[in-house]
C-alpha positions as CSV (number, residue, x, y, z in Angstrom):
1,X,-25.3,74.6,-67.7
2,X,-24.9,71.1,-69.2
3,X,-21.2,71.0,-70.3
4,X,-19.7,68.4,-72.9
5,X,-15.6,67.6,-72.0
6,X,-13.8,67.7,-75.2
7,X,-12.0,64.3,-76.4
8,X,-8.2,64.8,-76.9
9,X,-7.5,64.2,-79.9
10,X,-5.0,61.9,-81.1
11,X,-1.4,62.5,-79.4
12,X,-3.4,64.9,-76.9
13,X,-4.3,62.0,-74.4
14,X,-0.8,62.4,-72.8
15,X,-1.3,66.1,-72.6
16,X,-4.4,66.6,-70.9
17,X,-2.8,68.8,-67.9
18,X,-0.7,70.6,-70.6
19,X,-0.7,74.1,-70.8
20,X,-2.9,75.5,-73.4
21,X,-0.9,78.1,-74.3
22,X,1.8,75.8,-75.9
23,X,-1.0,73.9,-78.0
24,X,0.9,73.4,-81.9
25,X,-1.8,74.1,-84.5
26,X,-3.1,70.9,-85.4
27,X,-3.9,70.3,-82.0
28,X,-5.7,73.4,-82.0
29,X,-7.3,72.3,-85.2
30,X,-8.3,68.9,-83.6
31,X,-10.2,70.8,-80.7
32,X,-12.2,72.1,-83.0
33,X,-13.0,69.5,-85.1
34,X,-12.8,66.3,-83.5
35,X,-11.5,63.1,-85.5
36,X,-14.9,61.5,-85.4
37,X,-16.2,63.7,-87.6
38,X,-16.5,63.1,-91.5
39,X,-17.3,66.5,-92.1
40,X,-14.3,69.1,-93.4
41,X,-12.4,71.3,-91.9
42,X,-11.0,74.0,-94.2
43,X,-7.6,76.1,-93.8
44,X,-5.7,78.8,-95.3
45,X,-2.1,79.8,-94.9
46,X,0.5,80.3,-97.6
47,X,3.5,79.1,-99.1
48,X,6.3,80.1,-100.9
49,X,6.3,79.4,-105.4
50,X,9.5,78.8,-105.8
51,X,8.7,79.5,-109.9
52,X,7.4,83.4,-109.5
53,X,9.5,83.9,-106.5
54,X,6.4,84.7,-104.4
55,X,4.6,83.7,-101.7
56,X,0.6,82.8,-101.9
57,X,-2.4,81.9,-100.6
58,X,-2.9,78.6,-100.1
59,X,-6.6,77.0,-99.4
60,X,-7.2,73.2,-98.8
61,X,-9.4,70.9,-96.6
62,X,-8.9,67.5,-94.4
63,X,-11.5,65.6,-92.4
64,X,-11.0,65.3,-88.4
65,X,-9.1,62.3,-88.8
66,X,-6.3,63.3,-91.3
67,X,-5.8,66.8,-89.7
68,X,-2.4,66.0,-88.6
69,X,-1.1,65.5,-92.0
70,X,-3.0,68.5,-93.6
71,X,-2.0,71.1,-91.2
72,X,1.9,69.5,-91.2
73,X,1.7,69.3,-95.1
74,X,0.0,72.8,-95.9
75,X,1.7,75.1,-92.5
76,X,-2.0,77.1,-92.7
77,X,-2.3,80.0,-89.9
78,X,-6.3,80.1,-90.2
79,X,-9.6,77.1,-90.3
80,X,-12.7,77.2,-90.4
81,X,-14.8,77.4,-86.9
82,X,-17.8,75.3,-88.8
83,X,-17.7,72.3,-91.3
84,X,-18.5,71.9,-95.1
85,X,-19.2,68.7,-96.7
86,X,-17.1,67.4,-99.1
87,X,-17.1,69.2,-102.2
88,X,-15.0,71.0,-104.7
89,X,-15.3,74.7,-105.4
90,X,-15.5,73.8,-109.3
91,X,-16.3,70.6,-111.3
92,X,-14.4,67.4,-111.6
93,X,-11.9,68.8,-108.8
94,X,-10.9,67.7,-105.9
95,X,-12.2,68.9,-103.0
96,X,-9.2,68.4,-100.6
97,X,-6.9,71.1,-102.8
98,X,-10.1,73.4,-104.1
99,X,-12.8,73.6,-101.5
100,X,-16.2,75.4,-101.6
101,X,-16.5,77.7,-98.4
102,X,-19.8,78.5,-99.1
103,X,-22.9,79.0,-96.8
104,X,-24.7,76.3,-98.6
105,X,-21.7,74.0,-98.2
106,X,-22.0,74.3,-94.6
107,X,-22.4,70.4,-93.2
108,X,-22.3,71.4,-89.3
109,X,-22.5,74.8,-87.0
110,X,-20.3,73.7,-83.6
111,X,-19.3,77.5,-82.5
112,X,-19.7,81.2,-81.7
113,X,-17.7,83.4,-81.5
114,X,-16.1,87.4,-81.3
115,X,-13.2,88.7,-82.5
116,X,-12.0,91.8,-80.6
117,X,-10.0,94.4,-81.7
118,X,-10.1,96.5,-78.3
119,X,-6.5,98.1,-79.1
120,X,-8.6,100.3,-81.9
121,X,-10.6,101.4,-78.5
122,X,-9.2,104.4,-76.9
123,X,-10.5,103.1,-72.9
124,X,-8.8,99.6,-73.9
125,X,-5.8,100.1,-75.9
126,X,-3.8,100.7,-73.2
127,X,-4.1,97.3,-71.6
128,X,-2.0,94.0,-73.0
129,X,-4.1,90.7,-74.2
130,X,-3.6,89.0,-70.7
131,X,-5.2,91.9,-69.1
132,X,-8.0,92.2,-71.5
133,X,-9.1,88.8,-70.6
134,X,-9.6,89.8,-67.0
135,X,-12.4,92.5,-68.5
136,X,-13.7,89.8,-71.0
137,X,-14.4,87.4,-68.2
138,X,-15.8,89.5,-66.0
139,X,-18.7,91.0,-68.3
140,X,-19.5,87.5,-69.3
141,X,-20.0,86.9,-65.6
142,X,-22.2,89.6,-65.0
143,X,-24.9,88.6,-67.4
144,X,-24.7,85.1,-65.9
145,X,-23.7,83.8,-69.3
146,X,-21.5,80.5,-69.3
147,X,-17.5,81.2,-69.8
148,X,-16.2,80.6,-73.5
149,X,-14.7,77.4,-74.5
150,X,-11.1,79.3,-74.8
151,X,-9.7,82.7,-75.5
152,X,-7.1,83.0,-78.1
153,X,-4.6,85.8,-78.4
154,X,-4.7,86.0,-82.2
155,X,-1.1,88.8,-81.9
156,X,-2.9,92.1,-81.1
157,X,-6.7,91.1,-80.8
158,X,-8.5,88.4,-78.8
159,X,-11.0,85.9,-80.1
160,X,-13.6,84.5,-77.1
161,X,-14.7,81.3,-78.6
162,X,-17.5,78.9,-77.6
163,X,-17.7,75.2,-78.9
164,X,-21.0,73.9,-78.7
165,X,-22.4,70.4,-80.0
166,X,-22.9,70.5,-83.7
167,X,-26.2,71.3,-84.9
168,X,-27.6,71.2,-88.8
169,X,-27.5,74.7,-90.5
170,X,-30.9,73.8,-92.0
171,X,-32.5,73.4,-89.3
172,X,-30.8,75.6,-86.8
173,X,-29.3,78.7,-89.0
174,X,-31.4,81.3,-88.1
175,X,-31.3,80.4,-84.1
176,X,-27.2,80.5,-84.5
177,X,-27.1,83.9,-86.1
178,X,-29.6,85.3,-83.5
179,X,-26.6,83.5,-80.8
180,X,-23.8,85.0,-82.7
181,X,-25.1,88.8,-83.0
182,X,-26.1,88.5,-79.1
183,X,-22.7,87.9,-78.5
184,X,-21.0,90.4,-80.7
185,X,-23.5,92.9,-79.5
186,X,-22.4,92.7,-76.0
187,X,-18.5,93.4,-77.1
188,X,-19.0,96.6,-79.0
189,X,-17.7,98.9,-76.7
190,X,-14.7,96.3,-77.0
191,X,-13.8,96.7,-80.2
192,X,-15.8,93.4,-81.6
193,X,-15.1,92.7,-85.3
194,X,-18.4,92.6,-87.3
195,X,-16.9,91.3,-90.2
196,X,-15.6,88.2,-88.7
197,X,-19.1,87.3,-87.8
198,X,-19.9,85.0,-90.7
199,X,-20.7,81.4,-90.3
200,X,-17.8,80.9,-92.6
201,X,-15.5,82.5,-91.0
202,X,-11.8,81.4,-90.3
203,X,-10.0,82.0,-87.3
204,X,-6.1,82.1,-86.6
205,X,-4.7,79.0,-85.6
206,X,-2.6,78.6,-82.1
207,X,0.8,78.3,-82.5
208,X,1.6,80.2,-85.7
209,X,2.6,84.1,-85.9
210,X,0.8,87.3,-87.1
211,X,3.3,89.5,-88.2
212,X,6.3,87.8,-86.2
213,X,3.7,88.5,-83.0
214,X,3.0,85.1,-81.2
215,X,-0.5,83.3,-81.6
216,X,-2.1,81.2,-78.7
217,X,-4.4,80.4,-76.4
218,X,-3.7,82.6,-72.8
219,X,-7.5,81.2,-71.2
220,X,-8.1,78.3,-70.0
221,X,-4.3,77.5,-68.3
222,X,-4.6,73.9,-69.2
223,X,-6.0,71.5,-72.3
224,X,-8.5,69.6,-69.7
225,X,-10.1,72.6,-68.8
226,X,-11.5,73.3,-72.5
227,X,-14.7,72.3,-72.7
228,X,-17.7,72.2,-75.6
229,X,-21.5,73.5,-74.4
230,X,-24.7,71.7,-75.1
231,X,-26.2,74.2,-77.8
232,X,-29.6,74.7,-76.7
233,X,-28.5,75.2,-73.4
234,X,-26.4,78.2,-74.8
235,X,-29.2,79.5,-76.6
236,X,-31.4,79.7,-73.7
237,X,-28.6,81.2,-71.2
238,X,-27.9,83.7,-73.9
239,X,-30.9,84.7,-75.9
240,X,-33.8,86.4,-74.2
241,X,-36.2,83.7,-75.6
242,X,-35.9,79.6,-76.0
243,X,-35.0,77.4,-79.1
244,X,-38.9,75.9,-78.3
245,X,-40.2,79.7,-78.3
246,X,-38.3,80.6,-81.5
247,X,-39.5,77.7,-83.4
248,X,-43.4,77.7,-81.8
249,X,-42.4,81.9,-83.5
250,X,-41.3,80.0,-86.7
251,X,-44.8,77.8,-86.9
252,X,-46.9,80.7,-86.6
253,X,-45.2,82.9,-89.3
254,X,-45.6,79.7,-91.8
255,X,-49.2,79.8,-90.5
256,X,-49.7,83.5,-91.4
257,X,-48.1,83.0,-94.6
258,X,-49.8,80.2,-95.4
259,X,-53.3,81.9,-95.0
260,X,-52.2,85.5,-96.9
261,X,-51.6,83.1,-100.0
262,X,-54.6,81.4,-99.6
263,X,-56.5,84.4,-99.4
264,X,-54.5,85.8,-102.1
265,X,-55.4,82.7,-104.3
266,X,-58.8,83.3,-103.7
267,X,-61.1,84.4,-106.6
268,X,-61.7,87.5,-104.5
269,X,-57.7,88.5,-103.9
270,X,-55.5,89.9,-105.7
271,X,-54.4,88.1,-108.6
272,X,-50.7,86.5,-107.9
273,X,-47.8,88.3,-109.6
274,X,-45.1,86.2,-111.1
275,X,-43.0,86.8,-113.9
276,X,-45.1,86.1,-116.7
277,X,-47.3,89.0,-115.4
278,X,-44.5,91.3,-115.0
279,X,-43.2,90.5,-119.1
280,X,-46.8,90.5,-120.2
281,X,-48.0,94.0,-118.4
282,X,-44.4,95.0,-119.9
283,X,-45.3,93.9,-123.2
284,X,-48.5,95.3,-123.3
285,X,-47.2,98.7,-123.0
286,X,-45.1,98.3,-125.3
287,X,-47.6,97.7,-127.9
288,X,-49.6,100.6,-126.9
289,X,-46.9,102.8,-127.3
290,X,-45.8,101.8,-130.5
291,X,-49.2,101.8,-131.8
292,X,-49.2,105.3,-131.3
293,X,-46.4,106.8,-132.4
294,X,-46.3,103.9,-135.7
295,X,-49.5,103.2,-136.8
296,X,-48.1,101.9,-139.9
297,X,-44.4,100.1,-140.2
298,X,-42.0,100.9,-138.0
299,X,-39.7,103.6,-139.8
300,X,-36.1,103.6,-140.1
301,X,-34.4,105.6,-137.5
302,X,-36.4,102.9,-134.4
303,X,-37.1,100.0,-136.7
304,X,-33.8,98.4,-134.8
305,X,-34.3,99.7,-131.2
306,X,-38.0,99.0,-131.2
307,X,-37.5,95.0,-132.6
308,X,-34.6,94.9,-130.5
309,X,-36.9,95.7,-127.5
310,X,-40.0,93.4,-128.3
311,X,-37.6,90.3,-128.6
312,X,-35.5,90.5,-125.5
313,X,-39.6,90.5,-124.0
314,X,-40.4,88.1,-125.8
315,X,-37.8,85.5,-124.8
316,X,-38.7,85.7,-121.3
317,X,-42.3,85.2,-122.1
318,X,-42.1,82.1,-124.6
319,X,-40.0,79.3,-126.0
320,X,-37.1,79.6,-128.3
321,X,-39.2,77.9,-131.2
322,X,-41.9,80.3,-130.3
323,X,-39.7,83.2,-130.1
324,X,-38.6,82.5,-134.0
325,X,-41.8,81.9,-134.9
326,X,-43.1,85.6,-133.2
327,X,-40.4,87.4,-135.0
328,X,-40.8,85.9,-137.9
329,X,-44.5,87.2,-137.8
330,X,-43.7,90.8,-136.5
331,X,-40.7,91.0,-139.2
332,X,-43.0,93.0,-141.6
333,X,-44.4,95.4,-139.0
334,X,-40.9,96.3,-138.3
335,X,-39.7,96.7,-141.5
336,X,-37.4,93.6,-141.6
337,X,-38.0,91.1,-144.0
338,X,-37.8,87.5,-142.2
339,X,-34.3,86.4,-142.9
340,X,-33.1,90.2,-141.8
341,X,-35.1,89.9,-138.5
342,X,-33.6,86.7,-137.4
343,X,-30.1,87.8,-138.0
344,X,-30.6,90.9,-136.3
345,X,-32.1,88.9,-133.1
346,X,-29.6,86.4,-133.7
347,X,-27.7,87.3,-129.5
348,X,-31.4,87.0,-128.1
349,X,-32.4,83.6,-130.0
350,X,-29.3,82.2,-128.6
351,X,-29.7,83.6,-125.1
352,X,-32.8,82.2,-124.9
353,X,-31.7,78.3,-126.4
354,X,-29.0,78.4,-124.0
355,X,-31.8,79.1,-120.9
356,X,-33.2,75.8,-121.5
357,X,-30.1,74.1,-120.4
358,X,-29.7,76.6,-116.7
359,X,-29.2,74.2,-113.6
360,X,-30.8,75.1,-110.6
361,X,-28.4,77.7,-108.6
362,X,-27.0,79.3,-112.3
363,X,-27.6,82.6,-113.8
364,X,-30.3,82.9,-116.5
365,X,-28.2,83.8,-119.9
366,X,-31.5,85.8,-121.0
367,X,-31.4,89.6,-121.5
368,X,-32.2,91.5,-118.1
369,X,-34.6,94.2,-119.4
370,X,-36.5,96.5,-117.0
371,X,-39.5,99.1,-117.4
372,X,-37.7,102.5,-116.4
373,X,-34.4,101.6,-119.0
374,X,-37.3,101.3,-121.8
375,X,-39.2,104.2,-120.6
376,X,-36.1,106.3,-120.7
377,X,-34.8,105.0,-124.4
378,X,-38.0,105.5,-125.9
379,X,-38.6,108.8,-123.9
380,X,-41.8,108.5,-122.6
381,X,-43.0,111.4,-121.0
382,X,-45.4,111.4,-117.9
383,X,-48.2,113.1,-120.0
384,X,-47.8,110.0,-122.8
385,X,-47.9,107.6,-120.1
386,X,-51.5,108.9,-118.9
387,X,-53.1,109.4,-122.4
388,X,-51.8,105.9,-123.3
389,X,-52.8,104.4,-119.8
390,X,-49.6,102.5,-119.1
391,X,-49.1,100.6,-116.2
392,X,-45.1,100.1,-116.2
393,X,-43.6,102.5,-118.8
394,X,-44.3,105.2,-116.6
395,X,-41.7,108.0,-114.6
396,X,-41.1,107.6,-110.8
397,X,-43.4,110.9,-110.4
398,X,-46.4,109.2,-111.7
399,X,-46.1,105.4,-110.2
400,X,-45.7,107.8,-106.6
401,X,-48.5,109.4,-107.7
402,X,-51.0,106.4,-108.4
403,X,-49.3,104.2,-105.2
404,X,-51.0,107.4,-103.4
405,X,-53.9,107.3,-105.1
406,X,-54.0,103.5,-103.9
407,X,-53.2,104.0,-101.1
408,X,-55.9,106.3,-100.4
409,X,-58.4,103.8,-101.8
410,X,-57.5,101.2,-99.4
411,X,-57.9,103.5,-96.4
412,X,-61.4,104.7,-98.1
413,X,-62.3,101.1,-98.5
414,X,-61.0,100.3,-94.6
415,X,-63.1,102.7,-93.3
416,X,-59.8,105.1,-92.4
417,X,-60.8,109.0,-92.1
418,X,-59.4,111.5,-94.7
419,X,-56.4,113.3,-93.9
420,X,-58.3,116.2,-93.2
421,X,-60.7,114.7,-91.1
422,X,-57.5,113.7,-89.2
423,X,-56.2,116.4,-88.7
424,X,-59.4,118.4,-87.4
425,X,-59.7,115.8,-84.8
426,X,-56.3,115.5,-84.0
427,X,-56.4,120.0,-83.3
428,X,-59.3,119.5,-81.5
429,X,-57.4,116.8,-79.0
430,X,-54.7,119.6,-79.0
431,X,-56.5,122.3,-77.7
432,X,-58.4,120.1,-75.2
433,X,-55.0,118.6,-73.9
434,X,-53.9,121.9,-73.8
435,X,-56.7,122.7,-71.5
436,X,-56.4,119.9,-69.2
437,X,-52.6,120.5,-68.8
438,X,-53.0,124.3,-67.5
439,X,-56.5,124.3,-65.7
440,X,-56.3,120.8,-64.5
441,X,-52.4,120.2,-64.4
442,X,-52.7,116.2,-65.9
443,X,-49.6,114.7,-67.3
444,X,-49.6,113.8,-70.7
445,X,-50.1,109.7,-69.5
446,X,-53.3,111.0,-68.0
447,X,-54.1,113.7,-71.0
448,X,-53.6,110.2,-73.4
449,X,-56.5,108.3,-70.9
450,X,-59.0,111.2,-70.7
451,X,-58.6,111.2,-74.9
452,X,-59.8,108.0,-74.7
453,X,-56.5,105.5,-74.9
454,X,-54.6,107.3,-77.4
455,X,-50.9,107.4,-77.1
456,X,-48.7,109.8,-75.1
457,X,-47.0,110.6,-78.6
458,X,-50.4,111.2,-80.0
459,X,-50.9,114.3,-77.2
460,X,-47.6,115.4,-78.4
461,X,-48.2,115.8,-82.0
462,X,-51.6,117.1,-81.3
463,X,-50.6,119.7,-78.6
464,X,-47.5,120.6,-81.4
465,X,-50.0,121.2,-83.6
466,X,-52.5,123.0,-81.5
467,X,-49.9,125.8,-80.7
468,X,-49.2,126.1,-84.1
469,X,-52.5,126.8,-85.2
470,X,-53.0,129.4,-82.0
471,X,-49.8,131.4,-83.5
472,X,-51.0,131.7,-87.0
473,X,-53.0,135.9,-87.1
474,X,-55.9,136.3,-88.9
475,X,-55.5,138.7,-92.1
476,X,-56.5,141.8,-91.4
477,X,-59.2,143.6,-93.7
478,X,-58.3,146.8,-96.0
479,X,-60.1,149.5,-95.2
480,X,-62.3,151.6,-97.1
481,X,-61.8,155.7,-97.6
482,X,-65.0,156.1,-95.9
483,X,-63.4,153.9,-92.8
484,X,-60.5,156.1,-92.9
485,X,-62.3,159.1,-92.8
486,X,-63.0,158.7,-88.6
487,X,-59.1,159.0,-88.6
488,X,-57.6,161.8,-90.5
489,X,-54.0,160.8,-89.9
490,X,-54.6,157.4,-91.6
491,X,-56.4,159.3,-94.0
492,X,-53.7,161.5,-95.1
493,X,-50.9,158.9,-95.2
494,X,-53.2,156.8,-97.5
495,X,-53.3,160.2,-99.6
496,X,-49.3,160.0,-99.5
497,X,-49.1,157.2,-100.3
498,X,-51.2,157.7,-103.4
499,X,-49.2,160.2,-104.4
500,X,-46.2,158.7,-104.1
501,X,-47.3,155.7,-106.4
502,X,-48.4,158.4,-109.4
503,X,-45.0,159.8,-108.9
504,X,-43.6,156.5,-109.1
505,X,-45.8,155.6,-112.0
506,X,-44.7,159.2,-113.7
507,X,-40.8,158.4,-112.8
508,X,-41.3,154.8,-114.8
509,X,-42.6,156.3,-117.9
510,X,-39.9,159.2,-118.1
511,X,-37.3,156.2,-118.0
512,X,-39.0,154.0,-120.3
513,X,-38.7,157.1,-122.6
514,X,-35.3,157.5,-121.8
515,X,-34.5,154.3,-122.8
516,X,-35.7,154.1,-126.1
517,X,-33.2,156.5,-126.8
518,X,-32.8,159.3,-129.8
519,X,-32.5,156.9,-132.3
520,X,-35.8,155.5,-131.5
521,X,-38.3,158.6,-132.2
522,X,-38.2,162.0,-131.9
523,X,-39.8,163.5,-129.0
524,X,-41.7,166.7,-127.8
525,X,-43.2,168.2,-124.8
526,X,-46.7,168.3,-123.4
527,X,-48.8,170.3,-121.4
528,X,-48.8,168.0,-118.8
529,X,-46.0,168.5,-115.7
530,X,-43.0,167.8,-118.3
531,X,-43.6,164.3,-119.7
532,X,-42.2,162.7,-122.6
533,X,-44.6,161.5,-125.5
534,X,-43.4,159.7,-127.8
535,X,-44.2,161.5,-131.4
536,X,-44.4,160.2,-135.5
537,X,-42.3,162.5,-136.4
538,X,-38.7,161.3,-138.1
539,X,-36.2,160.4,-135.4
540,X,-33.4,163.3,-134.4
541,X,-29.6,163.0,-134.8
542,X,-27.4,164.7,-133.8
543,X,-27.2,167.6,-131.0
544,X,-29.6,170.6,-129.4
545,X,-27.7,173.0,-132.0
546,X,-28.4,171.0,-135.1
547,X,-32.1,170.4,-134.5
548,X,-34.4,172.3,-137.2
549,X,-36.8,175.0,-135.8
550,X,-40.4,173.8,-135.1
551,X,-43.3,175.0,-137.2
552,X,-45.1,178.1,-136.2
553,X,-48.1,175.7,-135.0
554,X,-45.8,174.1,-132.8
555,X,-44.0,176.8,-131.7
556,X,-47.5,178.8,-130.5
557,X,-48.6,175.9,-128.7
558,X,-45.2,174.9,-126.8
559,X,-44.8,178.5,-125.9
560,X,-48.0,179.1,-124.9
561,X,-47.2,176.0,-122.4
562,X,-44.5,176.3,-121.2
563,X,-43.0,180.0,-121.0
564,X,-43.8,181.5,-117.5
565,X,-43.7,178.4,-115.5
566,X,-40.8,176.5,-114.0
567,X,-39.8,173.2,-115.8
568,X,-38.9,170.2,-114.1
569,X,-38.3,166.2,-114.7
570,X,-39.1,164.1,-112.2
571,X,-35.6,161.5,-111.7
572,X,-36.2,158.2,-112.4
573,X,-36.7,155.6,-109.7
574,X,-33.5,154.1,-107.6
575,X,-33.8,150.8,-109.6
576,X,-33.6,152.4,-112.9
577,X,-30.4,151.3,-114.3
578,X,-27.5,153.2,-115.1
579,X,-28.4,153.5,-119.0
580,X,-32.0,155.0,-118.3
581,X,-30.3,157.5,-115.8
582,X,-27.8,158.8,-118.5
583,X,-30.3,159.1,-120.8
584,X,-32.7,160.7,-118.6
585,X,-30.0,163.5,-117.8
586,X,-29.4,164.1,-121.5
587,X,-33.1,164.4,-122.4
588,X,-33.3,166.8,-118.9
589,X,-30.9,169.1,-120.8
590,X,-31.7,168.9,-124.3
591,X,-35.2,170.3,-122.7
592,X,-34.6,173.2,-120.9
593,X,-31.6,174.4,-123.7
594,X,-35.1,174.1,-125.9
595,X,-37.0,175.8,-123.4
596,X,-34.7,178.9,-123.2
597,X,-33.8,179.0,-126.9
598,X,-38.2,179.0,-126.8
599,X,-38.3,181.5,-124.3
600,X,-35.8,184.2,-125.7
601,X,-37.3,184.0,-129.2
602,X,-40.8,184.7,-128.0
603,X,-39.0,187.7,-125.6
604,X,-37.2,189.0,-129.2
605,X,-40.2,188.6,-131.2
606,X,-41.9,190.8,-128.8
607,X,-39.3,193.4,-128.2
């Protein structure tokens, strides 16, 4: 491993055997950026406004040279571990007292870094900062990593910092981050901070306190001992592949992309989707619906929703003269006369002036409009959306449905089996795997050969299957009277059972009856084993000793029915509820009172 000795900065020459632990904080601050550098270094601490009686945050930046004065003029407790350029957070400030810590400020990367909070850690908590570092250093040396630049006792935590040369974020961003999540990802277990994992992050400064607890550096001993690391030689002692492998990795992805847009561009592809096609397809729906549902003007009650709509498309799809001009022309199919339409519009008109004067990085003013917010305010329904063919007004049930129904045209087109073609192979590879596991007694490695290459997971899923399939019984036929006549018990529980269901059927109608109740209809009795009919006579009020006597017609005929033969009322079914049952008993009893009133008469008549 190549390794860089740091310069001292300036007052440090003397104190190149000092211990490190007694480092002040713009010492500290030096170490990390050297006083070569043009490049800032930002802090944060706070200080005390004497006119709210409070203290707060304080921000500001210094280059490597002037870090002496900063960090004695400001007293911060944190800086940044990278540099910015020199640049203001807002316009026409200074950036020395309002810096941008941004990601695209960043002018240099020259560390990694972990902060570790192992007393959150129930196998670490028990053990002090000192001895923590024994356990830090030791799992860096067994994955023959180099040792960190220092380690910093930041009051309760640790951080495990390694200076490295600087290096452009352009260029080498995405190798860095791929450094700093390999080293936080070995520290988990540790308690490693994955919020403090940011390029622009700021770490505590030696020297200063965290809540009255001390802050410095307990590893190296001494000041000469610190040292900054060559950063490609970090990245390949670190990182399972090289800096030369990740960009030859980087080539060939601008290589792939490169191709998919050419064949995207060609006249054969897929047309490229940009904005424009997104408003227009938007737009286009949006004429098809109101077509329908306004073949004429626009009436009242959506004249102002519907216009409202139409402009805020229209602005991203057209320049502001154009935009008056459109309205202007729709005005009438609205129901607006001109002068009312531009008023109306007046917020989109202006949104879309002030989008012609949006820098590069700034938000576009224009309204943000999307397809499902119009679908729901104008209600569109899934069965509209069909018979009007629309492409982006649609509900999430019908775009799944049509990506599936792509979907399934690209496989088709691919070549690519149906599903169910799929999965008849797939059982047949079941049951053969199956096979060769219990008569042969392969494993599922040389089941997956003997399928011809397919994977181990593959037998899995088809044997899963398979067994499935092997459970499921085959419906059993219903067989006929004639069947059942070789076995007279079967026989004669089917006859049971028949007779059971007319009972049942008898039971329903008895508490249907009962139901109706007395205010319904009148009834009378039948012939047939005691069932209610219901009759067109007037209904009956009142009780068994107020009803008039029947006809002699009717009186013949129920006699002749019923005297000399038990009566009975088959109870209603379990399910019946407790209204049928009471009426049921009521009806039982105004019966047989009728019956026996019946019976003695005929008896008198005779005697």
């Amino acid at each position: 491993m190549n390794a860089v000795t740091i310069e001292p900065a300036t007052g440090l020459l003397c104190l190149s055997r000092a211990l490190a632990s007694e480092l002040l904080p713009f010492e500290h601050a030096a170490i990390i950026h050297p006083s070569d550098t043009r490049t800032a270094a930002i802090f944060r601490g706070s200080w005390f406004n004497p006119d709210r009686r409070c203290w707060e945050d304080n921000t500001f930046a210094a280059h490597g040279g002037n870090v002496e004065e900063a960090v004695a003029r400001g007293t911060p407790r944190f800086v940044t571990m990278n540099a910015f350029r020199t640049r203001s957070a807002c316009f026409k400030s200074d950036w020395r007292e309002n810096p941008w810590k941004e990601t695209q400020n960043l002018a240099a990367l020259q560390a990694v870094w972990t902060e570790l909070d192992f007393h959150d850690k129930p196998a670490w908590k028990h053990l002090s900062p000192a001895e923590m570092i024994f356990h830090v250093i030791e799992r860096i040396r067994s994955r023959g990593w180099p040792l960190p630049t220092y380690i910093l006792c930041s009051g309760s935590g640790l951080h495990v910092v390694w200076l490295h040369t600087r290096v452009s974020p352009r260029k080498a961003m995405g190798i860095w981050k791929a450094l700093q999540q390999a080293l936080n990802d070995a520290f988990i277990d540790m308690g490693r901070d994955k919020a403090a994992m940011s390029a622009t992050t700021n770490l505590r400064l030696a020297g200063t306190k965290n809540e009255g607890r001390p802050v410095s550096i307990l590893w190296p001993v001494h000041v000469d001992e610190i040292v900054r690391h060559d950063f490609d030689e970090l990245c390949r002692a670190i990182l399972p592949y090289t800096v030369d492998e990740a960009r030859a990795y980087k080539a060939k992805l601008r290589e792939q992309k490169t191709a998919r847009q050419a064949r995207i561009a060609a006249p054969t592809g897929t047309p490229r989707l940009t904005g424009t096609t997104f408003y227009a397809t938007l737009l286009a729906d949006l004429d098809k619906v109101m077509t329908d549902r306004f073949p004429g003007v626009v009436d009242d009650g959506h004249r102002n929703e519907m216009l409202f709509i139409h402009a805020r498309v229209w602005a991203w799809l057209m320049e502001p003269d154009e935009l008056i001009a459109r309205i202007k022309a729709e005005a009438p199919r609205f129901g607006f006369t001109q002068r009312e339409a531009l008023t109306h519009m007046r917020s989109v008109i202006n949104r879309a002036k002030s989008a012609c004067n949006v820098g590069r990085g700034q938000a576009d003013p224009r309204y943000k409009i999307g397809p499902q917010r119009i679908r729901v305010d104008l209600g569109i329904t899934a069965r509209e959306a069909k018979r009007l063919d629309l492409r982006m007004l649609i509900p999430p049930s019908l775009r799944r449905a049509r990506a599936a129904e792509r979907a399934e045209k690209s496989r088709r087109a691919r070549g690519a089996a149906s599903r169910a073609e799929q999965q008849s192979v797939r059982l047949e590879h079941g049951r053969e795997a199956i096979r060769l596991r219990e008569v042969e007694g392969l494993t599922r490695i040389q089941i997956a050969e003997r399928l011809g290459g397919v994977s181990p997971s593959y037998v899995d899923k088809a044997v899963k299957e398979a067994k499935a399939v092997a459970l499921i019984r085959p419906k059993r036929a219903r067989k006929t009277k004639e069947e059942l006549n070789e076995d007279s018990l079967e026989a004669e529980i089917l006859d049971q059972k028949r007779e059971r269901r007319i009972a049942d059927r008898e039971a329903e109608a008895i508490a249907a009856a009962a139901m109706a109740g007395s205010h319904d209809s009148s009834r009378y009795m039948s012939n047939d084993a005691g069932a209610l009919v219901a009759a067109e006579s007037p209904a009956y009020h009142g009780d068994i000793h107020g009803v008039a006597p029947p006809s002699s017609e009717e009186h013949e005929r129920l006699v002749s029915g019923l005297a000399g033969r038990p009566f009975s009322v088959s109870a209603p079914r379990q399910h019946a509820n407790e209204e049928a049952r009471r009426r049921h008993a009521w009806w039982t009893d105004h019966l047989r009172q009728l019956t026996r009133s019946l019976a003695e008469g005929r008896s008198a008549s005779a005697r």
